[in-house]
C-alpha positions as a Markdown table, in Angstrom:
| # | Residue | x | y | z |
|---|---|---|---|---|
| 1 | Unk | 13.1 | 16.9 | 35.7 |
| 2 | Unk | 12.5 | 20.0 | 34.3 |
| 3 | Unk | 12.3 | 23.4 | 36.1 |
| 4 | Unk | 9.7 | 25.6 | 35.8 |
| 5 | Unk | 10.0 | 28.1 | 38.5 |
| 6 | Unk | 13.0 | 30.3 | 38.0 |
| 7 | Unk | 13.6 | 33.0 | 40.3 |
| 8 | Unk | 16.2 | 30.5 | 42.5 |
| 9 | Unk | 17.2 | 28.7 | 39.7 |
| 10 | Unk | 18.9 | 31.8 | 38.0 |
| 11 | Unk | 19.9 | 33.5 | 41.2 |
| 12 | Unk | 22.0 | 30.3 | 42.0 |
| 13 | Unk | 23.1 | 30.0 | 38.4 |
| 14 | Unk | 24.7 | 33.6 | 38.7 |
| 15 | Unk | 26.2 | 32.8 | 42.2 |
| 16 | Unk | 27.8 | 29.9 | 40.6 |
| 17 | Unk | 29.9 | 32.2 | 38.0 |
| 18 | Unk | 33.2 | 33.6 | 39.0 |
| 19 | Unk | 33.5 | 37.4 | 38.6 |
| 20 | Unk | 35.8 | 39.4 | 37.5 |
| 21 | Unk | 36.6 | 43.3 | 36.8 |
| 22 | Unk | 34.7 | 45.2 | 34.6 |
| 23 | Unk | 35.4 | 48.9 | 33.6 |
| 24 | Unk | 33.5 | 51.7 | 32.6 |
| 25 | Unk | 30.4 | 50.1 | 30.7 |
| 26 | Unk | 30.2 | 53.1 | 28.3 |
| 27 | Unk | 28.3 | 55.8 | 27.4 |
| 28 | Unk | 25.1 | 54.6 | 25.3 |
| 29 | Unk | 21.7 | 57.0 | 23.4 |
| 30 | Unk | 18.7 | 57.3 | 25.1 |
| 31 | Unk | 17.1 | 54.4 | 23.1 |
| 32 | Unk | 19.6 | 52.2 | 25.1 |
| 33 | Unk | 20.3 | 53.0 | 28.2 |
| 34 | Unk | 18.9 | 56.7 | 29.0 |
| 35 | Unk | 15.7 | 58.1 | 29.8 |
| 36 | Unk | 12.7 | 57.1 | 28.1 |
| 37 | Unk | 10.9 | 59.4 | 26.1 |
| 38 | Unk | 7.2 | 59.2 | 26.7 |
| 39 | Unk | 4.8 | 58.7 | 29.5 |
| 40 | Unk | 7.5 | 59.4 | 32.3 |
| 41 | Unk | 8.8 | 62.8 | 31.4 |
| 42 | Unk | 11.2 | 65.2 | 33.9 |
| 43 | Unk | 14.8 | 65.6 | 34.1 |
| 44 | Unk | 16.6 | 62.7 | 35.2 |
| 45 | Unk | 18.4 | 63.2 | 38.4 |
| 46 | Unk | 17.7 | 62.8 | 42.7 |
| 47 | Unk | 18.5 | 59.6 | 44.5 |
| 48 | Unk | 17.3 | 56.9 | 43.8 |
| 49 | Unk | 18.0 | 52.9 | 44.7 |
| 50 | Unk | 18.9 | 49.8 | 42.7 |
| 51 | Unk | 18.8 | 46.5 | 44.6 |
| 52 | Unk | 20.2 | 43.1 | 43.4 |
| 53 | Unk | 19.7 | 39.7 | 44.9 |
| 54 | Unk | 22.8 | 38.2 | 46.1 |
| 55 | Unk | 25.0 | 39.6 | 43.1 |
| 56 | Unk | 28.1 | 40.5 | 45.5 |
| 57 | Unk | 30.8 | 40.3 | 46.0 |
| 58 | Unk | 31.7 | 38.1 | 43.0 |
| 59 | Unk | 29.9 | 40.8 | 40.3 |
| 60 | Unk | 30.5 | 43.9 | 42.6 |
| 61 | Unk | 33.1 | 45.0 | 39.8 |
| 62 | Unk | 30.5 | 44.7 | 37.2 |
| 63 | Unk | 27.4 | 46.1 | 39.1 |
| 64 | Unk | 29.4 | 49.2 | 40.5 |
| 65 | Unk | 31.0 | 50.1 | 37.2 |
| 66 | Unk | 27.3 | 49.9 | 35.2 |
| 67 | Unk | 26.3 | 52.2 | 38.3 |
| 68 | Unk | 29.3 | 54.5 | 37.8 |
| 69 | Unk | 28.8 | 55.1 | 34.3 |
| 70 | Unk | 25.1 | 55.6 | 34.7 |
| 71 | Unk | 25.9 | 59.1 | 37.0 |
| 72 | Unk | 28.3 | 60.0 | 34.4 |
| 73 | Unk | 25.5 | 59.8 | 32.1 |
| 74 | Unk | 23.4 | 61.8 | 34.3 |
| 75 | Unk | 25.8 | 64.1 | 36.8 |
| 76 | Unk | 22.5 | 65.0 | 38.6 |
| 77 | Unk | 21.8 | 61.4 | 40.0 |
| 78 | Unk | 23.0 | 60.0 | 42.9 |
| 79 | Unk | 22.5 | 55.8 | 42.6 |
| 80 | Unk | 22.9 | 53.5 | 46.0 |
| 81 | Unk | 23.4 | 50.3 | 45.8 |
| 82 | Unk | 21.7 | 47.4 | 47.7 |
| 83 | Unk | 22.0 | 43.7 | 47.5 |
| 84 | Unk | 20.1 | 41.5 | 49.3 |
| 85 | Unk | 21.3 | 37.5 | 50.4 |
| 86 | Unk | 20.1 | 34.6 | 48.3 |
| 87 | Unk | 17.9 | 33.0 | 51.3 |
| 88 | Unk | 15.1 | 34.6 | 51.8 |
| 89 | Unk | 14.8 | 37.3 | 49.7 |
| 90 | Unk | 11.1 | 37.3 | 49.1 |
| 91 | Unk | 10.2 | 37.9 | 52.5 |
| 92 | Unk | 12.8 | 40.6 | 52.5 |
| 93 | Unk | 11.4 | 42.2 | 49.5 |
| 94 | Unk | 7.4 | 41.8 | 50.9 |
| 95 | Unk | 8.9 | 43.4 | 54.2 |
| 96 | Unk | 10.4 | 46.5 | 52.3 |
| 97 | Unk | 6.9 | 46.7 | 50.5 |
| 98 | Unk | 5.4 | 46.3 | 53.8 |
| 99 | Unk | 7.1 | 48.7 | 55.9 |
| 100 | Unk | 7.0 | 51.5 | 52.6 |
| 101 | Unk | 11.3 | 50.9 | 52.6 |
| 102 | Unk | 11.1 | 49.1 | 48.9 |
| 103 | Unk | 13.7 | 50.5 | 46.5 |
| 104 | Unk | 13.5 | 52.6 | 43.5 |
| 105 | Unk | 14.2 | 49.9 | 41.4 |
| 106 | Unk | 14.5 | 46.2 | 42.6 |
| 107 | Unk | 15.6 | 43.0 | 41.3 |
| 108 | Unk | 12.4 | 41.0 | 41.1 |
| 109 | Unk | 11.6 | 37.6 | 38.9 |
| 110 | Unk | 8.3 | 37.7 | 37.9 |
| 111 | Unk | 6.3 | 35.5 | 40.7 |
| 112 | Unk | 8.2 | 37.7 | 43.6 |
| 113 | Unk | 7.1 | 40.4 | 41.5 |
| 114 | Unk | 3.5 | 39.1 | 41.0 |
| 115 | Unk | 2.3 | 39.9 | 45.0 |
| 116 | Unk | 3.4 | 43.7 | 44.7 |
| 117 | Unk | 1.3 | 43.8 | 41.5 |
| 118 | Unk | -1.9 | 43.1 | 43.5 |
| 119 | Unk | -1.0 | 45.5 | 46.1 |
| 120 | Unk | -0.4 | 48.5 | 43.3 |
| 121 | Unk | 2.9 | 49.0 | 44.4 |
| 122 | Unk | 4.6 | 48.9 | 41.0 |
| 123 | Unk | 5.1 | 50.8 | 38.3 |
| 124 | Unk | 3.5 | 50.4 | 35.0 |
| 125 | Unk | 6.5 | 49.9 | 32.9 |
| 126 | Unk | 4.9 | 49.7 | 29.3 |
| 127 | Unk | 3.3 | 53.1 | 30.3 |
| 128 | Unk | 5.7 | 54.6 | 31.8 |
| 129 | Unk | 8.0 | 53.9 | 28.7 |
| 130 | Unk | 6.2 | 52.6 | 25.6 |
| 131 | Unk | 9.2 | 51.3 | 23.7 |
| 132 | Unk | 9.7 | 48.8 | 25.8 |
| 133 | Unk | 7.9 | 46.1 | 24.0 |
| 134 | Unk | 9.5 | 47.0 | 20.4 |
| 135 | Unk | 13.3 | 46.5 | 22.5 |
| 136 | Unk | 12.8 | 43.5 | 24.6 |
| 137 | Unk | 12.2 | 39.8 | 23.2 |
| 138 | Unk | 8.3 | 39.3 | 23.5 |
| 139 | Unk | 8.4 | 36.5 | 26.3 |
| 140 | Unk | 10.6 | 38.5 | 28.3 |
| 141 | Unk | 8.2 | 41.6 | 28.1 |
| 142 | Unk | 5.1 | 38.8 | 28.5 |
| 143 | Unk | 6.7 | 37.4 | 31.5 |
| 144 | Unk | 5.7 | 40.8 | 33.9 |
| 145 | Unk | 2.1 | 40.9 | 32.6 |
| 146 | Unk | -0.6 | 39.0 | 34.6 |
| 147 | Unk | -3.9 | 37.6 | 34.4 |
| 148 | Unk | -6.4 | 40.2 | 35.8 |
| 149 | Unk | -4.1 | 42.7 | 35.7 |
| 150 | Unk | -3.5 | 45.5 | 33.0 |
| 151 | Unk | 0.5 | 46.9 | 32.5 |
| 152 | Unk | 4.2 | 45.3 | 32.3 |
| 153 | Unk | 5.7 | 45.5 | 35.7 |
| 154 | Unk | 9.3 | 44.8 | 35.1 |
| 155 | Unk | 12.0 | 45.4 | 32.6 |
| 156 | Unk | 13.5 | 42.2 | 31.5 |
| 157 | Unk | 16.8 | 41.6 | 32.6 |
| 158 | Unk | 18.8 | 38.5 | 31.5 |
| 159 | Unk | 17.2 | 35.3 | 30.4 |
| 160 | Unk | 17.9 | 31.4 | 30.0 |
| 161 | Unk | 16.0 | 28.6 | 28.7 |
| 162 | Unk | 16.7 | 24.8 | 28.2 |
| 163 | Unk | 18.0 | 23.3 | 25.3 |
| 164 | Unk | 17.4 | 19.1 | 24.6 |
| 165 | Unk | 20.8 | 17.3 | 25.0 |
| 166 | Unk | 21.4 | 13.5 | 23.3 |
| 167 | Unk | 24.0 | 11.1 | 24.5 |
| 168 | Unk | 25.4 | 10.7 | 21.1 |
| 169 | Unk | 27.2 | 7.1 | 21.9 |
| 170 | Unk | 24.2 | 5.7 | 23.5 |
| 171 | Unk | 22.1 | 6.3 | 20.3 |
| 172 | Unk | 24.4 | 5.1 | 17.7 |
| 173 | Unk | 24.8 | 1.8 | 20.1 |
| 174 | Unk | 21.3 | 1.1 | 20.0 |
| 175 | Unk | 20.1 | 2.1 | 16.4 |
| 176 | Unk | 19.4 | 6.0 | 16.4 |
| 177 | Unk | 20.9 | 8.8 | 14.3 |
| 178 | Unk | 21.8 | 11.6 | 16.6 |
| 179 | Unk | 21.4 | 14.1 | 13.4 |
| 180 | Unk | 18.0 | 13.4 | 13.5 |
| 181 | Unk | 16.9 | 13.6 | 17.1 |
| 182 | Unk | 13.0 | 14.0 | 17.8 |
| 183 | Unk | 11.8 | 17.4 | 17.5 |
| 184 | Unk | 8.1 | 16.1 | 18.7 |
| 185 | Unk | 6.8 | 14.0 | 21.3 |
| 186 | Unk | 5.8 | 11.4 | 18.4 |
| 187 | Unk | 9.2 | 10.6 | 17.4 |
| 188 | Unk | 10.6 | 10.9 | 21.1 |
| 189 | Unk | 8.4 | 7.7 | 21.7 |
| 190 | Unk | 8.7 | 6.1 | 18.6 |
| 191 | Unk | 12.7 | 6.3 | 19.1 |
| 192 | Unk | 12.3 | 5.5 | 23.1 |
| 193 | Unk | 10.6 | 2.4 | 21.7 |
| 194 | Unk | 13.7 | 1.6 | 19.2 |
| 195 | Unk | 16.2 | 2.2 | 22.2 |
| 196 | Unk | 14.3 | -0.2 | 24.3 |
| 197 | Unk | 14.2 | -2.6 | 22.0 |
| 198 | Unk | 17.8 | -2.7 | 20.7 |
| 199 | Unk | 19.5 | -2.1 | 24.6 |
| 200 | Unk | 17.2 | -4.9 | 26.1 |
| 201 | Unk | 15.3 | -2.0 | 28.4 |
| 202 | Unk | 19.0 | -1.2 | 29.7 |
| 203 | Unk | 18.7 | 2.7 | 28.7 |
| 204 | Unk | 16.3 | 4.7 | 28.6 |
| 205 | Unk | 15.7 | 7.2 | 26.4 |
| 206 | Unk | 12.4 | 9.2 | 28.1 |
| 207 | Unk | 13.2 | 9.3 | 31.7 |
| 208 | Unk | 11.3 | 12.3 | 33.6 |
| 209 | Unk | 7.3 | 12.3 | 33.5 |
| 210 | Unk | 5.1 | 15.2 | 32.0 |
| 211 | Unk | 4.2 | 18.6 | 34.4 |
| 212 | Unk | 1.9 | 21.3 | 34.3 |
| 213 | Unk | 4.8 | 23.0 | 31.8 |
| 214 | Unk | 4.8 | 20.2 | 29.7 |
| 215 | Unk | 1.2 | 20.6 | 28.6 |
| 216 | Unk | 1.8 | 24.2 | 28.1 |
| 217 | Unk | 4.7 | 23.1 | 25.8 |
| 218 | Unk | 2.1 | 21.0 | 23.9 |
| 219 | Unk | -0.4 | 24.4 | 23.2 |
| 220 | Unk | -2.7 | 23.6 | 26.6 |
| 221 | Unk | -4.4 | 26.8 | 28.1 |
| 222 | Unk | -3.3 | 26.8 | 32.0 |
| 223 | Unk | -5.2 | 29.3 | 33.1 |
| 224 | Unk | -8.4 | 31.8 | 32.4 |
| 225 | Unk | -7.6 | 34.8 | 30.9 |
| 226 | Unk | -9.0 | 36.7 | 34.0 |
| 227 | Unk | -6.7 | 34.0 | 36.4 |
| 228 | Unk | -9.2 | 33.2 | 38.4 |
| 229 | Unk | -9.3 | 29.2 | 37.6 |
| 230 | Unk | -7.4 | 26.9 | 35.7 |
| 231 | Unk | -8.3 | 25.1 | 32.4 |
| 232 | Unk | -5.6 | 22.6 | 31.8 |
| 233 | Unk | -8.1 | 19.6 | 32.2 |
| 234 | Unk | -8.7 | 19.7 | 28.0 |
| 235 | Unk | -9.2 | 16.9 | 25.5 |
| 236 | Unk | -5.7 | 17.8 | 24.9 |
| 237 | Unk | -4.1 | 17.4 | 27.7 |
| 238 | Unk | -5.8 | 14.0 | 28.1 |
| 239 | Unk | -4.0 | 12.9 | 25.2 |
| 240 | Unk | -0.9 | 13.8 | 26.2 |
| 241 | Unk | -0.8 | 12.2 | 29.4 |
| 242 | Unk | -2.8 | 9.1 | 27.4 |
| 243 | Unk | 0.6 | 8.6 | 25.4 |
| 244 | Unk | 2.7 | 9.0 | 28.5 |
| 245 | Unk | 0.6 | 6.2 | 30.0 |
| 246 | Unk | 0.8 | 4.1 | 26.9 |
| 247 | Unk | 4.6 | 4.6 | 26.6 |
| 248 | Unk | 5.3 | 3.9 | 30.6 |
| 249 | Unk | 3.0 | 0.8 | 30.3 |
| 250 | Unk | 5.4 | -0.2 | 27.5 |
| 251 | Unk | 8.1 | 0.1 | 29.7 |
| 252 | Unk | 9.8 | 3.2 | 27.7 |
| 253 | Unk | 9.9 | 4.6 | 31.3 |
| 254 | Unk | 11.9 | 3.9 | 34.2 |
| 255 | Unk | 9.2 | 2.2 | 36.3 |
| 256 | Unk | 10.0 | 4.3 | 39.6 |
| 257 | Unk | 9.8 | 7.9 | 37.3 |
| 258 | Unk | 6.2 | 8.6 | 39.2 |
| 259 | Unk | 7.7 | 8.4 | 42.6 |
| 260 | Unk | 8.9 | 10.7 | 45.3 |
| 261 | Unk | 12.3 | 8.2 | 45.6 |
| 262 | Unk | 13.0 | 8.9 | 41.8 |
| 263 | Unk | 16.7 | 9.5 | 41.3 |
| 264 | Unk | 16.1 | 12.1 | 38.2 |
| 265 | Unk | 16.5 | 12.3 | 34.7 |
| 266 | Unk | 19.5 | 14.2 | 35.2 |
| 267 | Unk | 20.7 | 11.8 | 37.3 |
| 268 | Unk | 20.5 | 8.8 | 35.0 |
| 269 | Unk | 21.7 | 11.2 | 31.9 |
| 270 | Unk | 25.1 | 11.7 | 34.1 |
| 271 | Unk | 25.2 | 7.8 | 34.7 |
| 272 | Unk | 24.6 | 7.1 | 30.8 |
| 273 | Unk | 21.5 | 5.1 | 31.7 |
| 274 | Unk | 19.1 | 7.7 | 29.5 |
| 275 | Unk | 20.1 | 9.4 | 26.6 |
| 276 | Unk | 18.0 | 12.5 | 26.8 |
| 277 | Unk | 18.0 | 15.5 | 28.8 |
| 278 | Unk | 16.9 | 18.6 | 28.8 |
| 279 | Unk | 19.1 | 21.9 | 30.5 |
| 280 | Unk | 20.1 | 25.1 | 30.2 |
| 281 | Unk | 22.6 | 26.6 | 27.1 |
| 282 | Unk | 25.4 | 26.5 | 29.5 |
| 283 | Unk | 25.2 | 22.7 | 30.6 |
| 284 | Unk | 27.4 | 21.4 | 28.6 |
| 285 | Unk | 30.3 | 23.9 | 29.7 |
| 286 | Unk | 29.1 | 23.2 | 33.1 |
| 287 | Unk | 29.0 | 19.1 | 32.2 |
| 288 | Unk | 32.6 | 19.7 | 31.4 |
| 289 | Unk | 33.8 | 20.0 | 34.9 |
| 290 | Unk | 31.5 | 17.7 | 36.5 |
| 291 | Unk | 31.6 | 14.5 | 33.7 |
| 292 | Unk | 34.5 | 15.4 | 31.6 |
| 293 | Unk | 34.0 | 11.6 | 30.3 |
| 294 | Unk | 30.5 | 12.3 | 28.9 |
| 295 | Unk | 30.8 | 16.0 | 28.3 |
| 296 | Unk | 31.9 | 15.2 | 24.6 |
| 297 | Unk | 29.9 | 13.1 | 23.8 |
| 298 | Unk | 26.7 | 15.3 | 24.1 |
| 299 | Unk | 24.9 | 16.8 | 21.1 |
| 300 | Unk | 22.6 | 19.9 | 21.8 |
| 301 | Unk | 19.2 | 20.2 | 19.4 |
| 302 | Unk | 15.8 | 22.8 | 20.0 |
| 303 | Unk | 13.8 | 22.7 | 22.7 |
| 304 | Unk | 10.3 | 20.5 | 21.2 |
| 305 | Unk | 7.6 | 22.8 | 21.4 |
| 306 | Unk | 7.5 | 26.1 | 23.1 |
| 307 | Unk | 10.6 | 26.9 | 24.9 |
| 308 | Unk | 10.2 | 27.4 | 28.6 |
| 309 | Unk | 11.4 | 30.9 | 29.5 |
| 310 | Unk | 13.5 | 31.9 | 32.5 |
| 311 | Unk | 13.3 | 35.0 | 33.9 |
| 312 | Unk | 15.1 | 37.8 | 35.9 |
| 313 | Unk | 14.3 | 41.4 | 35.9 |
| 314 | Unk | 13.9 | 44.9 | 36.9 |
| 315 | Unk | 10.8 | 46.4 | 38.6 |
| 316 | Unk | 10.2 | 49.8 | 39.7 |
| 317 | Unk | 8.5 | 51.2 | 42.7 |
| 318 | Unk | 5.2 | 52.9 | 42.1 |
| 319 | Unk | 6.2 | 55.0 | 45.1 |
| 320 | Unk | 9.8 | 56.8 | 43.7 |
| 321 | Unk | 10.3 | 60.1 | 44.4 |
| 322 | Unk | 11.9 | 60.3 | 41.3 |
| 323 | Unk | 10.6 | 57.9 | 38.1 |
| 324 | Unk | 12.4 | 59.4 | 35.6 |
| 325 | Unk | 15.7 | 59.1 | 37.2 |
| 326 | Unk | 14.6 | 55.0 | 38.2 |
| 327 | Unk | 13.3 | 54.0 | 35.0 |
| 328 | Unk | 16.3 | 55.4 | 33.1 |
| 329 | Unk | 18.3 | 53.3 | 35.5 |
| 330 | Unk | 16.0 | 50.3 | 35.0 |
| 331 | Unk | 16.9 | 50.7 | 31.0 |
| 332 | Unk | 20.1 | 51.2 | 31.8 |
| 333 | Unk | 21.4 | 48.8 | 33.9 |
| 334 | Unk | 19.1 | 46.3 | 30.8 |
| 335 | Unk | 20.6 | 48.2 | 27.6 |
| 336 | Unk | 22.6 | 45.7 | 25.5 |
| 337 | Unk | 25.8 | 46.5 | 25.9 |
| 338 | Unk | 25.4 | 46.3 | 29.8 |
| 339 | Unk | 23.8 | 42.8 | 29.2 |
| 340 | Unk | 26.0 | 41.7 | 26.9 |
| 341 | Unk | 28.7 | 42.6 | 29.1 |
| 342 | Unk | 27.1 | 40.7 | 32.3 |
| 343 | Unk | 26.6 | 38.0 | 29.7 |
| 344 | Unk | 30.6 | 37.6 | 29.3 |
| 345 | Unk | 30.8 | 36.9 | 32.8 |
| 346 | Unk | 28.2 | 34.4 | 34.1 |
| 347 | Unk | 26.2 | 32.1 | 31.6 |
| 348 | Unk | 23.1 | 34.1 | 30.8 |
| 349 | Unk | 21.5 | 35.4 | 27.9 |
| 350 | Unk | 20.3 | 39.2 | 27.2 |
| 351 | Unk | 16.8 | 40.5 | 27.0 |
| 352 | Unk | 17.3 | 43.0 | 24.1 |
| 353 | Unk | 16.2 | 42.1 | 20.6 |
| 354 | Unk | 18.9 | 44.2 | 19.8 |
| 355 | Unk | 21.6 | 41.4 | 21.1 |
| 356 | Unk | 20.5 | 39.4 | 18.3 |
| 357 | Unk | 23.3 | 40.5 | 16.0 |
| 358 | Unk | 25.8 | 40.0 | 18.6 |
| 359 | Unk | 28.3 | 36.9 | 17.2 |
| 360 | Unk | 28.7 | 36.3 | 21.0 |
| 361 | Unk | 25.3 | 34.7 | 21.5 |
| 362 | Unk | 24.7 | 34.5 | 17.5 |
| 363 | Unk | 27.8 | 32.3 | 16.1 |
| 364 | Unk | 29.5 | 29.0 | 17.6 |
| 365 | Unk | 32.5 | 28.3 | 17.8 |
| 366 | Unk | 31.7 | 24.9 | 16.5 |
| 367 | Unk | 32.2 | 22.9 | 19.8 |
| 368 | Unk | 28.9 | 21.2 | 20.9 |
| 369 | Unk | 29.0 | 23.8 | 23.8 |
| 370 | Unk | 28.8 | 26.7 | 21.2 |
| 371 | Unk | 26.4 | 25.2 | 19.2 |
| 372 | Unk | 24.0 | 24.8 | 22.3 |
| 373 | Unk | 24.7 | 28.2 | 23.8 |
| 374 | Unk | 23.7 | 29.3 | 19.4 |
| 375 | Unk | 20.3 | 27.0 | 19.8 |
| 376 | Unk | 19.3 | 28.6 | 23.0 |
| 377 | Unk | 19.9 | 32.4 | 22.3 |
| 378 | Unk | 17.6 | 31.6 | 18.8 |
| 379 | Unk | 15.3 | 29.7 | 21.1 |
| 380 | Unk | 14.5 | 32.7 | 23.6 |
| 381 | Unk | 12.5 | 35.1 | 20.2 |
| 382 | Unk | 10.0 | 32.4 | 21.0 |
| 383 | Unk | 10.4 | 31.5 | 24.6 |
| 384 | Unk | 7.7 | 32.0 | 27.2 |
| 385 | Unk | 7.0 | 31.1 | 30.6 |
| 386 | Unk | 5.4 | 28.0 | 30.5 |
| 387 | Unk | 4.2 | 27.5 | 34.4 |
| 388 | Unk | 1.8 | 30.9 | 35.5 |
| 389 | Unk | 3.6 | 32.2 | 38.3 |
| 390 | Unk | 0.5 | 31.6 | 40.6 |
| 391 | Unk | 1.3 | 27.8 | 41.0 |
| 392 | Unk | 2.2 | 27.1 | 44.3 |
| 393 | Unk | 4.3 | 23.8 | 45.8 |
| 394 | Unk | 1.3 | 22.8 | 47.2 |
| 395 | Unk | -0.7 | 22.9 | 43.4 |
| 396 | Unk | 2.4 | 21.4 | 42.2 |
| 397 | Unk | 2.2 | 18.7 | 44.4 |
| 398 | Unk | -1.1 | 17.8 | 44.0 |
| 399 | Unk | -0.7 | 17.9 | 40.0 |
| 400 | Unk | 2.2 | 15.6 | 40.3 |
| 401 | Unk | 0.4 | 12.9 | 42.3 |
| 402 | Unk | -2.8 | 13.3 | 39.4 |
| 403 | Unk | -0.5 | 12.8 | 36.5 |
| 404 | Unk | 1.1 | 9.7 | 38.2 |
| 405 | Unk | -2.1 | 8.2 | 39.0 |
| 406 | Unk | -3.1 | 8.7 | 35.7 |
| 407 | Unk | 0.3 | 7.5 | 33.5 |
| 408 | Unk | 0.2 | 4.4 | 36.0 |
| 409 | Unk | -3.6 | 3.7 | 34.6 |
| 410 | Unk | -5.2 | 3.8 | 38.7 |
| 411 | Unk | -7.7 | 6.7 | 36.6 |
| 412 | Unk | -8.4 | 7.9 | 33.6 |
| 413 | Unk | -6.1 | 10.9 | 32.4 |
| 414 | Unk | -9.4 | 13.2 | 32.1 |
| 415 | Unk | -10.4 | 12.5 | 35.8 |
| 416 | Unk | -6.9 | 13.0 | 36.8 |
| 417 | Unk | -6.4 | 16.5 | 35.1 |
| 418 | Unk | -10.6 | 17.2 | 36.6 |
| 419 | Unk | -9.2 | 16.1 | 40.1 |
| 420 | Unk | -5.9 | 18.4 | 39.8 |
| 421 | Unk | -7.7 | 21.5 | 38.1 |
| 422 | Unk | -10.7 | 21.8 | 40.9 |
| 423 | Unk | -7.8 | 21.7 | 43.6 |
| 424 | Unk | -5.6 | 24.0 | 42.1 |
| 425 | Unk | -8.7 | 26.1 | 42.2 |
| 426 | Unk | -9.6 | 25.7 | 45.3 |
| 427 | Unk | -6.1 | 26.4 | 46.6 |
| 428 | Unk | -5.8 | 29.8 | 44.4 |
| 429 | Unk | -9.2 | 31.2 | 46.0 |
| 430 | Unk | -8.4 | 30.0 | 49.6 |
């Protein structure tokens, strides 16, 4: 099933990387990596404080030497470094807000970003430093603005989004041309139903059932434009989840996919009982090492849709004794080269529309694991985030348990999304 919330999901996708040394990052113009040149003016120098979330020590290398060459840059600036553990760094961060300890600039993904928003305790970015919307990739950029509230709070740091992966055996075997996978939800049924057919209902070919994402991947509205209530119960939407229902009735769905006890389309990908998945531009690298067997036989293709967009970035305190000094740190630690450099290291992708040029992200090395890491760099100039950040577990929950009442046929899909819609709006004003 896909992800939608991404803050852990990238943490623990850096933590999974091995780290290694990493010199001097290099001096870079003020476009790049120095101090921006409107809005926040003054010379850059002072104290000021970067914190990560749970980066050391396997990128301590990496992190100290972008800090390093940062005060060469600027002789006048002093930089400390925090990092914070993986568990439970949102309460830490909400504490540090609380107690008037938050850094200069903090690691923040957009939703742990979003409560400090409210509060007024970040800074502007996009006025602060107007160029950062012609230098970052637009979803990035997209991903710190928020309903009901004017500005870009956070520099856009490094990126992933999913890719869709085909087991290339499995549809040869049962009548499908993996050169011509589905690139809409159309053609995924119509070749789920050729699958079924030819592997007597043995695999699968859909195997995970639609969330709130999805019907933002299909064009649906989620949300007001002011926040304050949801709109995804649409004619739309309806549809959608009428053609999941059709299809699941059809049995082109495994028939426990709307349970709690469901094993995961992941799951069933690995075991080569479905022959679609969707995952990051790293998974087949990753695939590799877990299911060296299968790992081959994968074939990467676009995302269908709009691409759901991952996030990590960069926020700075409203509160800084010094802005000059922490946004020029902000755009430093994000400049290309720094990214790209963090990019050799741990499967990410950089922010910077500049990186677009860079053969690292840009050209394949014509192994199925090049040509996915190819599809999802190109993917992200159109990326967004698919789930608003306000959706809670609970909401998510409650959606879930709509969408399978309604693909099972117990209501119709408009009541469903009617029923899901006026809770999630009652749980956003409570």
């Amino acid at each position: 099933m896909r992800r939608f919330r991404a803050g852990a999901a990238l943490a623990a996708a850096v933590l999974a990387a091995a780290g290694c040394g990493l010199g001097d990052a290099g001096p870079q113009g003020t476009a790049q990596g120095g101090a921006p040149s409107a809005a926040v003016t003054g010379e850059v120098k002072g104290k000021v404080t970067l914190q990560t979330w749970a980066l050391k020590p396997k990128f301590t290398d990496y992190v100290q030497g972008v800090i390093d060459a940062f005060q060469k840059r600027y002789p006048g600036v002093t930089v400390e470094w925090l990092d914070q553990p993986g568990d439970g760094y949102s309460d830490k961060v909400l504490s540090q807000a609380a107690s008037g300890t938050l850094p200069d600039v903090t690691n923040l993904p957009p939703d742990f970003a979003l409560p400090l928003v409210k509060q007024g305790m970040l800074l502007d970015v996009a006025q602060a430093d107007p160029k950062i919307s012609d230098e970052y990739v637009a979803g990035g950029v997209e991903a710190y603005t928020y309903a009901g509230q004017q500005g870009v709070y956070g520099y856009p740091w490094y990126l992933n989004t999913d890719v869709n992966y085909w087991n290339s055996e499995l549809m040869a075997k049962y009548g499908l041309d993996v050169k011509k996978p589905p690139t809409t939800f159309d053609e995924l049924v119509a070749q789920a139903r050729i699958m079924k057919e030819k592997s007597g209902g043995k695999v699968y070919l859909m195997s995970r059932r639609p969330e709130l994402g999805d019907l933002a991947e299909a064009g649906v509205e989620l949300m007001s434009a002011d926040g304050k209530r949801f709109t995804f119960n649409t004619p739309e939407a309806a549809a959608l989840l009428d053609k999941y229902r059709d299809a699941y009735k059809e049995g082109l769905l495994p028939r426990d996919v709307l349970t709690d006890t469901y094993a995961g389309n992941a799951k069933l990908f690995d075991e080569g009982t479905a022959a679609w998945t969707t995952g990051g531009g790293n998974y087949i690298t990753s695939l590799a090492v877990d299911n060296p067997s299968l790992a081959p036989k994968v074939v990467p293709s676009p995302d269908m849709g709009v691409p759901p967009l991952y996030v990590q970035g960069l926020s700075v305190s409203k509160q800084t004794k010094n802005p000059a000094a922490a946004v020029a740190l902000a755009r430093w630690v994000t400049s290309p080269e720094n990214q790209a450099a963090f990019a050799h290291l741990v499967s990410i992708f950089p922010s910077t529309k500049a990186s677009a040029g860079d053969p690292f992200f840009s050209r394949s090395d014509g192994t199925n694991a090049g040509d996915a890491k190819v599809i999802a760099f190109a993917s992200l100039a159109k990326a967004k985030m698919l789930q608003p950040v306000v959706v809670t577990d609970a909401m998510s929950k409650f959606v879930r348990q709509q969408f399978a009442l309604a693909i099972s046929g117990e209501v119709p899909s408009k009541q469903a999304l009617d029923t899901a819609a006026a809770k999630c709006d009652e749980l956003l004003a409570g």
